[in-house]
N, C-alpha and C positions, 0 to 999 in steps of 0.2 A: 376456286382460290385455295381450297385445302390441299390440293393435289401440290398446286405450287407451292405452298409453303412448303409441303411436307419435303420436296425437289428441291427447293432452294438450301433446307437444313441437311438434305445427305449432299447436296453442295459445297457447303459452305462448315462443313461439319468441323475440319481441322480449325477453324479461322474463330468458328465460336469456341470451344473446347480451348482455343489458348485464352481467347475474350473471359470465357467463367472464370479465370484463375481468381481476377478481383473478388468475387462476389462468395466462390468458395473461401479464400482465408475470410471475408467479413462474416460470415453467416459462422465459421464455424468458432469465431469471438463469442458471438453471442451465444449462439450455444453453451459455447463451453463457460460462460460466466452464467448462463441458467442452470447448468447442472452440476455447476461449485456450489450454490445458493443450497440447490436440492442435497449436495451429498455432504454439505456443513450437517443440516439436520441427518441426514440419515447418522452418518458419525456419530453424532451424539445421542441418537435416540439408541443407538448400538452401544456404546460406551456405558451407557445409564443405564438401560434393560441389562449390563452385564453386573452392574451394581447390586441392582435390585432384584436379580435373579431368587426363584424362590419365595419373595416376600410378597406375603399378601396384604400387610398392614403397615403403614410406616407412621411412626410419630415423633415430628419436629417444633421445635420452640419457633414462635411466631416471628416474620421478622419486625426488627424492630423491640421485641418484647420480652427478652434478656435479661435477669434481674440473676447475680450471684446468688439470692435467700432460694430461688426457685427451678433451679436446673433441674436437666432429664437426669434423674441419679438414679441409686439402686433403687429406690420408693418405686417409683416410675416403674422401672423394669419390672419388679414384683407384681407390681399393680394389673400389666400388661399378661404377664404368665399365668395370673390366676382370671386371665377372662376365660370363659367355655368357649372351647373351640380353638384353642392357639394349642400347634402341637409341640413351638417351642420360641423364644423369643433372645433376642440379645440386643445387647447397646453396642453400639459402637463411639468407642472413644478414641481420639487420635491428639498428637500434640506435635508443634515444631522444636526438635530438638536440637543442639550443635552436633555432629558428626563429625569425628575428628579425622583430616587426611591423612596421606603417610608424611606429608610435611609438617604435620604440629598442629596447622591450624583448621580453624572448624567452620563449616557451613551448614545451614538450618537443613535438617533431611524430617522427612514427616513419619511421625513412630506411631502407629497403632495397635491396638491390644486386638491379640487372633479370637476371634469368637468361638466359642466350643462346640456350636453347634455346627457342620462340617457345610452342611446343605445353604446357610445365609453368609457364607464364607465371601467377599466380593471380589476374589481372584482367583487363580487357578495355579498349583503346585508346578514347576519347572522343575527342579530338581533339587535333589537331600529329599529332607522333609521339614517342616513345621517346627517350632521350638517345642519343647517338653518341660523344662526346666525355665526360673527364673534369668538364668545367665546364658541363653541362646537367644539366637536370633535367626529371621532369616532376611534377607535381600532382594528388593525388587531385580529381574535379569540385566536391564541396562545395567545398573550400578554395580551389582557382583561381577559383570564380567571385570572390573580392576581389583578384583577379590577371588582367594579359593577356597572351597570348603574346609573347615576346622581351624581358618584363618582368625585372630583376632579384631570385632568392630568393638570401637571406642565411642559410645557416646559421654556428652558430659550432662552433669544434672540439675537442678536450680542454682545450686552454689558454685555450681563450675569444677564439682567433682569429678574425675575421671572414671567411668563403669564399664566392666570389660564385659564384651559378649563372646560366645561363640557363634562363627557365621555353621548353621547346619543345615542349610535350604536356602533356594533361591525360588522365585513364584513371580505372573505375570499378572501387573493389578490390571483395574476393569477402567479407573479413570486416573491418566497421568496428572504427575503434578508441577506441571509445566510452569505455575506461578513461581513454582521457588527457587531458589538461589541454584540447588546443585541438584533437584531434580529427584531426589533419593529418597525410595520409601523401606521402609522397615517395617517388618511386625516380631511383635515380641508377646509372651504373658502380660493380664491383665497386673500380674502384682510387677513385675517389668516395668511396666507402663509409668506406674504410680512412684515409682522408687527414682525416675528419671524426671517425671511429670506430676507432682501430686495434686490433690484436689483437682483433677481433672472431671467437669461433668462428661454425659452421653452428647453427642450430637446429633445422635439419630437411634429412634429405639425401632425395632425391625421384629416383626414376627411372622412366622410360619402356619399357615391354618391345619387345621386336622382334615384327612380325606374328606368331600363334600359337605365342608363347609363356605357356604357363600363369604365373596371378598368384603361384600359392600354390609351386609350383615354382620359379619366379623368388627369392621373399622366399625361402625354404629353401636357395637359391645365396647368396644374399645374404648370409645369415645365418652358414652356413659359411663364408665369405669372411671375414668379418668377424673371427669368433669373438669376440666382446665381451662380459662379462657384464651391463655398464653400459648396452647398447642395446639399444630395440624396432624388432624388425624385424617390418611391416605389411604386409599388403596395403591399397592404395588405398582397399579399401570398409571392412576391420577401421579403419583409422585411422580414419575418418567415423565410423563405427559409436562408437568406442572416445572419442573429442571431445561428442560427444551425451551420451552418459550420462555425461561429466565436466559437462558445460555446464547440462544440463536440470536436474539438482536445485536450480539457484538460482530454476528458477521455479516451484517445488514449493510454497513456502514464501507466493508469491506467489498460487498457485491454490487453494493453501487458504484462504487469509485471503477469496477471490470465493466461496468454497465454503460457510464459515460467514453469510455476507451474504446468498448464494441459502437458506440455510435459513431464516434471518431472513425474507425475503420470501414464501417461501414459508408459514411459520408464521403469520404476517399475511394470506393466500391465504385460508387452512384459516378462520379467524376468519370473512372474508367471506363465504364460502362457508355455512357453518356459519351465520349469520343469515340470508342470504337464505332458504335451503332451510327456516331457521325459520316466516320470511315467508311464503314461499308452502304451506306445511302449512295455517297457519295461513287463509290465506284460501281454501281449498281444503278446508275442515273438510264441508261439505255435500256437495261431490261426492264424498269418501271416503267418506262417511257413505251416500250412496247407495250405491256400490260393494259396502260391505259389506250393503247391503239386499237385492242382489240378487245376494248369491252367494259375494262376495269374504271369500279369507279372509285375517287378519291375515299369513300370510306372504306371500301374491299384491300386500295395498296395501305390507307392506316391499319387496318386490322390485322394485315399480314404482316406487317413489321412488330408491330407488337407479340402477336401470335410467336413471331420468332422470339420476341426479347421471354416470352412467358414458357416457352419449351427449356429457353436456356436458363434461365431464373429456377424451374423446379428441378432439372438436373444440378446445376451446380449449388442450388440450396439444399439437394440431398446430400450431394458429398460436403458441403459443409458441415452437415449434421452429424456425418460421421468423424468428420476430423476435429468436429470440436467436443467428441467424449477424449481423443490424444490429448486437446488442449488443456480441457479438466482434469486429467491424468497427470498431466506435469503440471501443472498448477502444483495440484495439492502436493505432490509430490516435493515441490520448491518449497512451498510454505512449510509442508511439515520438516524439512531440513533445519529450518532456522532455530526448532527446540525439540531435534527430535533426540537428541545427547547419542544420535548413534543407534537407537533404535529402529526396529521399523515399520515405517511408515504406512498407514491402513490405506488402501486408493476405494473409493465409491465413485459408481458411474450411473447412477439413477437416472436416465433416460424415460423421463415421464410423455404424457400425450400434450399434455400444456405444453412441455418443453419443445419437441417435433416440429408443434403444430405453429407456436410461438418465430421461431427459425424458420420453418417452410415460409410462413408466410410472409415474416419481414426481408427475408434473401427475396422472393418472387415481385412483392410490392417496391421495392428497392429496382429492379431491374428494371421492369416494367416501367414504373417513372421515368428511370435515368434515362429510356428509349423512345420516352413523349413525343419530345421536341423533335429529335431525328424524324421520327415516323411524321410529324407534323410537315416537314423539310421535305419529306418523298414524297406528300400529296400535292407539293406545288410543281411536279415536272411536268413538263408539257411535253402533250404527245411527240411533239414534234422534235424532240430530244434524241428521240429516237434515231433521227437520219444526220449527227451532227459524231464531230470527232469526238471518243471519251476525255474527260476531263483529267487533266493533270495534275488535282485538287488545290490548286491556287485558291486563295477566295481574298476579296480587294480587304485594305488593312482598314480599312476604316469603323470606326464605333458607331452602332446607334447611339440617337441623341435618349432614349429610352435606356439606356443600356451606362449614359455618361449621369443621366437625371438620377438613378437609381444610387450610383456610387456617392454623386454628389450627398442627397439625400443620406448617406451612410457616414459620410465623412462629417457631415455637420452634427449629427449621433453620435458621432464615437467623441468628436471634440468636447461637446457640452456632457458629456458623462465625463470625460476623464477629469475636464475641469471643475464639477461641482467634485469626485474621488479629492481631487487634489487639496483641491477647499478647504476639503471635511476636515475637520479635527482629533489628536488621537487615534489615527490611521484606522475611523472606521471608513474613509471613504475607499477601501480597497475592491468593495464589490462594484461599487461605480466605474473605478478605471480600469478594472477585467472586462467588464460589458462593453465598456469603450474601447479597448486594446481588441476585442472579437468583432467588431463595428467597422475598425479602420484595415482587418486583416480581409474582412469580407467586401471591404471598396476594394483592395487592393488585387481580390482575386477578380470581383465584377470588372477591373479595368485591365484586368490581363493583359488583355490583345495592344493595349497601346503600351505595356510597359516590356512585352518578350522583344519585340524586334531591338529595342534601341540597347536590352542586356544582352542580348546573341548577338550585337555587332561589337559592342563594349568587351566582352567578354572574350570575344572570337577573335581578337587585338593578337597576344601570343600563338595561339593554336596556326592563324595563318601568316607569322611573320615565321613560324618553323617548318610548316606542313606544305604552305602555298597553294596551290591549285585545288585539292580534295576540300581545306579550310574553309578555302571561299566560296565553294561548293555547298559544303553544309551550313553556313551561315545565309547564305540564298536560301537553302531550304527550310529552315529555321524560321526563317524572316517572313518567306513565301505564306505560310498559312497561318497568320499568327493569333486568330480563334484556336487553333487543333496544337501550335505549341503552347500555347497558354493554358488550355486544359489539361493537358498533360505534365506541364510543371508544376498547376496546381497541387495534386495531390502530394506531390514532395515539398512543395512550400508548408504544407498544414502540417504536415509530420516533423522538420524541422523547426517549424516554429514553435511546436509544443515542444520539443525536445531544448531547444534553445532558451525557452521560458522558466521550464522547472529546472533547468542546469544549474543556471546564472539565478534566482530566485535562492535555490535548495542552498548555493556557494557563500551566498550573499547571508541567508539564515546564521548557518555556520560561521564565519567569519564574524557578523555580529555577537553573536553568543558567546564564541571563547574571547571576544574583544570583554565584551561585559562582564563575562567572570574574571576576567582577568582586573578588572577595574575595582569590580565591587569586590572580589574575593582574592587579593591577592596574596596566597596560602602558596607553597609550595608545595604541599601534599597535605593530605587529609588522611588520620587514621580514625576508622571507622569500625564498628561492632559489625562482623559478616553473617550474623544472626539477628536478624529484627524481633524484637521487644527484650533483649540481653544486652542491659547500657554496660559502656564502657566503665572503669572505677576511676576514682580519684588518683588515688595512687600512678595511674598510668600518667594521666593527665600531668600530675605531678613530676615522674617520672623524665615526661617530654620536655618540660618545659627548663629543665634544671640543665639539661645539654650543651655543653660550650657551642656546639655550633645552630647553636634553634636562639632565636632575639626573642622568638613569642610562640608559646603554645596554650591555643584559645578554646576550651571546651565549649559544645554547641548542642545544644536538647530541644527538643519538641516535644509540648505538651499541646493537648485537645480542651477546650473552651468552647464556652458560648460568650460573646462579646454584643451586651441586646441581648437579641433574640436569633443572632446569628452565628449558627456553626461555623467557627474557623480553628484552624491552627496556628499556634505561634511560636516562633523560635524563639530562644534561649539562650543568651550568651555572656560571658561575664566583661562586666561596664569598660575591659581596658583594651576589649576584643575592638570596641567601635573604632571607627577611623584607621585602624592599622591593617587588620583581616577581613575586619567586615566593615565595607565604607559602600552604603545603600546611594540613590540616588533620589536625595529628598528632593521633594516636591513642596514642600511648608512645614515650614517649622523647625527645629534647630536639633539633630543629633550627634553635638562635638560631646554629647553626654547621656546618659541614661542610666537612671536610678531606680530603688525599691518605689512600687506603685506608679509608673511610669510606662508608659507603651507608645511603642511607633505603631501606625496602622501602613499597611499597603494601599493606593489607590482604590482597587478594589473595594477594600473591609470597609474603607473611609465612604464608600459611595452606597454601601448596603446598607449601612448602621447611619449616614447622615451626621456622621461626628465628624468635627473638625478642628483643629489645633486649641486648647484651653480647655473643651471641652473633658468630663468627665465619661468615663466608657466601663459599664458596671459586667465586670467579666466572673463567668460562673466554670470551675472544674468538673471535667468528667470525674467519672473512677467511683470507688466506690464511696465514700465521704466528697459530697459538692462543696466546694468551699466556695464564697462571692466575695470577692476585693470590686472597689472603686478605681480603677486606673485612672491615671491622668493621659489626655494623649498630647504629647510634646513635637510630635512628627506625623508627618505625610509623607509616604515614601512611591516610588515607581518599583512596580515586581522587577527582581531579576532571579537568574537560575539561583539555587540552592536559598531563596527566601521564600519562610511562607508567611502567611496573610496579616502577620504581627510581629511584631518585633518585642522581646522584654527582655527584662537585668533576671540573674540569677537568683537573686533575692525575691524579686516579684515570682518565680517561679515556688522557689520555697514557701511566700504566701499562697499560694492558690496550690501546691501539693506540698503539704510538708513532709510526707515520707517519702518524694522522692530522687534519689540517690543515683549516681552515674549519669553518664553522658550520652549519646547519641554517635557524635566523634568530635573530635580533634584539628582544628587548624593549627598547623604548622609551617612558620614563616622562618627562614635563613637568618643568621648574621649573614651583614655583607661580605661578600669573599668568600663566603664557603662555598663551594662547587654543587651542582646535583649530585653528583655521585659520593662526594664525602657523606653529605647530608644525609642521601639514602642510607648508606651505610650505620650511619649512626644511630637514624629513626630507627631501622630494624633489629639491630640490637638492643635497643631500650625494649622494643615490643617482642623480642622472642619468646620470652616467657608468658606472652598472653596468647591463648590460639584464637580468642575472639577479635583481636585488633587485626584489621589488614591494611596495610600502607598504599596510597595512591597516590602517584605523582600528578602535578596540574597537569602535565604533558597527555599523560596516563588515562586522566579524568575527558578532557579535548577529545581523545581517540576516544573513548568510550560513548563520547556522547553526537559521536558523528557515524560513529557505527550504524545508527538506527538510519541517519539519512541515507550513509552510503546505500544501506540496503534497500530503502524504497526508490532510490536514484537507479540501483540495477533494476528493479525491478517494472521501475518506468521508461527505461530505455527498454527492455525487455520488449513491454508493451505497446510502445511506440512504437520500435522496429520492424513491427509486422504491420504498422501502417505505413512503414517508406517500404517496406516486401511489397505491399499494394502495387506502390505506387511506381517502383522499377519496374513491376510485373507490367503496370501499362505504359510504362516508354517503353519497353520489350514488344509489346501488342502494337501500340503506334507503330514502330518501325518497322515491323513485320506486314503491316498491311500496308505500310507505306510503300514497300519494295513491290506489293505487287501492283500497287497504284501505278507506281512512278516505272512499271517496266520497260514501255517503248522509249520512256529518259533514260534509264541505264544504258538502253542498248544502243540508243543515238551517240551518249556520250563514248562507249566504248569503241563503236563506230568512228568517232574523230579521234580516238587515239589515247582516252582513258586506260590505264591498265588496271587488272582485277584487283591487285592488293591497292592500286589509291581508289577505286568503286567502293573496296571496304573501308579507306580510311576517313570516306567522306559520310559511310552511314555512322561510326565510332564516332568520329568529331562532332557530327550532330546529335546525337546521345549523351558527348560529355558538356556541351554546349546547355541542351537542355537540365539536364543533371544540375551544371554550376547556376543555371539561369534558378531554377530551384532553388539552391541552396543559398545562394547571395539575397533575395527575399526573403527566405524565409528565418535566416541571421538576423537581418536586418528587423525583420518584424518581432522577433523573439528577444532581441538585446532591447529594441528599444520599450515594449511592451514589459520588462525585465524593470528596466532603469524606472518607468512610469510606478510600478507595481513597489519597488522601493522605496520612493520619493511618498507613496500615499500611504503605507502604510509604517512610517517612519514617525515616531513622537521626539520634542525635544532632552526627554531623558533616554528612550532607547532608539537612538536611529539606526536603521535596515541598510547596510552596506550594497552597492551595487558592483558586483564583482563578474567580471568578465574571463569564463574557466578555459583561457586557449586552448590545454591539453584536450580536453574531454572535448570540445566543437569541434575542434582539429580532427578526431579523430572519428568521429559521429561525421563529419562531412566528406571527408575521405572515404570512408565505408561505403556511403550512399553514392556517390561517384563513380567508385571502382565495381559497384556492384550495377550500375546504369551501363557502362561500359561495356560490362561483361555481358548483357542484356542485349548489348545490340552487335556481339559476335554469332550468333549465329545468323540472325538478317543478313547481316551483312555479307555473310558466306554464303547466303541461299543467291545474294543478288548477282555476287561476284560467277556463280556457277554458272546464269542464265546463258545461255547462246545467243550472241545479236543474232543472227536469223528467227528465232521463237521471237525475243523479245521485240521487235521490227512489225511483227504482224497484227495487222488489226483485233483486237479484242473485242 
């Protein structure tokens, strides 16, 4: 039996090798979202070893333990330099400052003081050199490339001073600062630092050991030197070590989400897999049939089909392995585009033996499955098979009652989930009607076979009122096996239907959210401080509001609290803002008003703290002086964008921080009649002279805040689209093994007087037949699973729009058509070439 396998696979070699395409893209998903996971840490453990390079001792304030009386300051430093054994030590201090552009206005760039010591320096020189003087500077490379040497940079300083530097170096840091606004690092002198920044403490004190001296020895000097409860004392590698497993959990979140997608594709693998191995059983029914004429027993033809499915599972699970380090290579390559400001982008391809091994075995265990049932299907031929005409893979349309019990069973699951989803209140039943919506998509696939014949004749309506005779040809063949079209729509039914789900879902988000800021915050623009913790001044505010064409300009702050015993934040607005600018959507209690000692709560805060409308809410100030006020709370509000977790008057803010001054920004509402464009024009003028205010239209703010979705929407089609590649790749496989199936049909029909190009128009028609049969379930299951998923996660103050993206389905189902199409040109040409005389003869 090994001779025969090993004869059937240099047989059958071309036929498996198109069969592995599935199992290659699936395995090399996985892959490649195991060795994104791997090279997130590698990145960073690289990034932070470049930091830390040199340091054999780090000491940092505890988190959480913070206290202005006890920062890392010069004490600190001294303390550290007079321990035995350091052969030099330095603080590093850094501060967000404004950076003025060539336009006026400024955004937060990150200034650090250059350490003297050359060797605990945490970048690396590019070109110029280093400052020398107080009024130098130099410029991370991204940023200096809109810069030349001896050019003048602008920062501004606590008071919004203007301080000129000289650019005289450019250098490449060790960890970017991707958090910030424009990305921009600077280093300047320590007394630099201070003159932009003052009172700034250390945020990290760093030293160097003297030749052989131990690290861990060193830090245990350090430590007792120190005596501080408040600080970690590190060694070099524990710090690295210790920043890693702070950093890496935020891409956890993100390797799971490639994780659930690699199952996806790979579940759509298993499908293709799973019909081919159908297919070739099936045309294979004689030489099994011999097999067991001469000897073979039912467990020897299951082993040998497997054996095949397990030879072709570790080949095509190896080149999956390799194509999913390409796949991890554009990954990160995409990902790092979206903040790389132009820079470039670091690729890791860490290829560990978990990872291999991880992929080997789920590509071979995946194959192996999908080829059970098949193999189970070739130990029922009977010998006698043997002496009978080959099969023309018909198989009768009928369902097991096994096969209708199971769906039933699934359909009465999916109903009572989405109905208790629907129930539930405050749209948490959302996870209810997702498990129900995957319930009724999986009856829908178990019932295939009775739902492809009656969509290939439905469907197959135009194609044969145009095409005629090829038409109703490929809807006969269509119809003919509708187990084996039913499998093979499948996997474009799952890939549209998830595409169709997050479309109309991601549109529906959208559409809701600029509906709701438009309601609650109807502002025509907002001018806002482009530097965070640098409030805007009165003056400006002033300024806005005096404008013939502004009816209202609403200043708006957030201060940090405890409310209880519960951290929140709450905004700040003055009493005349409510109902015009800011019009929340209470829930209890009345806000045509709000006064000194007064707060609205959000939903939320109201459900943490257990206060409720009359109720008294004893609220405590951060900073450095806690002040405690007794609030009253007069509202219950529902969250919407740009609210946070409380609501208060100006005045209540002045109780609980009375030093502080400026604003956060600016709402800004039209008289009626004035245009967008007059209005902008006007806003910008009043704000020229601030480089801190920057003006943002509501239009302005809408695009900005569908940015983030557009980009997981491409990025999810992205990911999708290589499970409809799957999935064309097996109506390509189908119909290539179809053609040799169906040869002595080709050649009959050519024989009565078929011609070659309608041979071909009948394998195309049945490829777009399947294609649309696909895709009209799998719309159909994706809008309405869409509409459900709205409805449950919909509350009566913010309901979830169900919005239907024609553009984007349009063109996502075209794609996968034109590409099914194009999938069954080359079959089609191989059939059309056959000679009736070859194709006529017994096989």
């Amino acid at each position: 039996m090994l001779r025969t396998v090993l004869a059937g696979l240099r047989a059958r070699t071309a036929r498996l090798l198109l069969s592995s395409t599935a199992i290659v893209l699936g395995v090399a998903f996985v892959t490649g979202s195991l060795v994104l996971t791997d090279a997130s840490r590698a990145g960073l453990r690289d990034a932070f070893a470049k930091a830390a390079r040199n340091v054999d001792v780090s000491v940092t304030i505890t988190t959480g333990s913070y206290r202005p009386d006890s920062p890392l300051d010069q004490r600190t430093l001294d303390a550290v330099r007079a321990v035995p054994g350091v052969a030099a030590a330095e603080g590093r201090a850094s501060a967000g400052v404004p950076l003025l552009g060539p336009s006026g206005k400024a955004a937060t760039a990150l200034v650090s003081a250059l350490p003297s010591d050359e060797l605990l320096r945490p970048y690396d020189r590019a070109e110029g050199r280093y400052p020398g003087t107080d009024d130098e500077v130099a410029l991370d490379a991204t940023t200096a490339a809109r810069y030349a040497l001896g050019q003048r940079v602008t920062l501004l300083d606590a008071e919004d001073r203007e301080r000129a530097f000289t650019l005289v170096g450019t250098f490449r840091p060790a960890v970017t600062t991707g958090e910030l606004a424009s990305g921009a690092e600077l280093v300047v002198l320590p007394g630099a630092l201070r003159s932009v920044a003052p009172d700034r403490g250390f945020t990290e004190v760093v030293a160097r050991a003297r030749p052989g001296t131990d690290q861990q020895q060193l830090a245990a000097a350090v430590r007792a030197a120190l005596d501080r409860s408040d600080v970690v004392v590190a060694t070099g590698e524990e710090a690295v070590a210790a920043l890693v497993r702070q950093t890496a959990p935020e891409a956890a979140g993100f390797t799971r989400f490639l994780t659930a997608f690699s199952v996806l594709s790979l579940l759509v693998a298993a499908m293709v897999i799973a019909t081919t191995f159908t297919i070739l059983v099936s045309q294979r029914t004689r030489e099994l049939a011999l097999l067991r004429c001469v000897g073979a027993g039912r467990g020897q033809v299951f082993g040998s089909v497997l054996a095949e499915a397990a030879v072709m599972g570790v080949v095509a699970s190896a080149l999956g392995v390799l194509g999913g380090l390409g796949v991890a290579a554009l990954l990160q390559l995409g990902i790092g585009s979206f903040g790389s400001h132009g820079a470039e982008v670091a690729v890791y391809l860490p290829l560990s033996k978990r990872t291999a091994a991880v992929a080997l075995g789920v590509g071979v265990v995946v194959t192996v499955l999908a080829a059970v049932l098949p193999a189970l299907k070739a130990t029922r031929v009977a010998p006698v098979a043997a002496l009978r005409t080959p099969p023309d893979g018909a198989t009768p349309a009928r369902v097991g009652r096994a096969r209708i019990a199971f769906a039933s069973v699934l359909v009465a699951a999916g109903a009572v989930a989405i109905a208790v989803g629907l129930g539930t209140a405050d749209g948490e039943g959302v996870g209810f009607t997702t498990a129900g919506s995957a319930a009724l998509l999986g009856a829908v696939l178990v019932l295939g076979p009775l739902l492809v014949g009656p969509a290939a004749t439905a469907l197959g309506a135009v194609p044969r009122a145009l095409f005629g005779v090829p038409a109703r040809l490929a809807t006969a063949n269509a119809r003919r096996n509708p187990r084996r079209t039913a499998a093979t729509t499948a996997a474009l039914t799952i890939g549209l239907t998830v595409v169709t789900l997050v479309t109309s879902v991601a549109a529906g988000v959208q559409q809701s959210s600029d509906r709701r800021l438009d309601e609650q915050f109807p502002a025509d623009f907002t001018v806002s401080s482009s530097v965070h913790g640098r409030p805007l001044t009165a003056p400006l505010a002033d300024r806005l509001a005096g404008l013939p064409e502004v009816a209202v300009a609403a200043p708006r702050d957030v201060l940090g609290v405890e409310v209880g015993s519960a951290a929140a934040q709450l905004t700040a607005v003055r009493a005349d803002a409510i109902g015009t600018v800011v019009r929340p959507a209470v829930l209890s209690g009345a806000l045509d008003r709000l006064g000194p000692g007064e707060i609205a709560l959000s939903r939320e805060l109201a459900e943490l703290t257990g206060l409720v409308v009359g109720d008294t809410a004893p609220t405590t100030s951060y900073g450095d002086e806690r002040v405690q006020r007794d609030l009253e709370v007069v509202a219950v509000y529902d969250n919407a964008t740009g609210l946070d977790l409380g609501l208060v008057e100006f005045g209540t803010r002045q109780q609980l921080q009375p030093g502080a001054t400026g604003f956060a920004d600016v709402l800004v509402k039209l008289e009626p009649g004035v245009s967008a464009v007059d209005g902008r024009a006007a806003v910008d003028r009043a704000t020229g002279d601030a480089p801190l205010a920057q003006v943002e239209s509501s239009a302005e703010a809408r695009e900005r805040g569908s940015k983030g979705i557009r980009q997981l929407l491409s990025f999810l089609w992205a990911l999708v689209g290589l499970a409809v590649l799957i999935a064309v790749s097996g109506i390509a496989n189908t119909l290539s093994l179809s053609v040799l199936e169906r040869t002595r049909e080709s050649a009959l029909l050519r024989a009565l007087g078929l011609t070659r190009g309608r041979l071909r128009g009948v394998l195309v028609v049945e490829s777009l037949l399947m294609a649309l049969t696909g895709a009209v379930i799998g719309l159909t299951l994706g809008l309405g699973s869409a509409w459900l998923l709205a409805r449950a996660a919909s509350t009566p103050t913010q309901p979830l729009d169900f919005v239907v993206p024609f553009g984007q389905l349009g063109a996502t189902v075209l794609v996968a058509v034109a590409a099914s199409v194009l999938a069954a040109l080359v079959p089609a040409r191989r059939a059309a070439r056959t000679a009736i005389v070859t194709g006529m003869r017994d096989r």
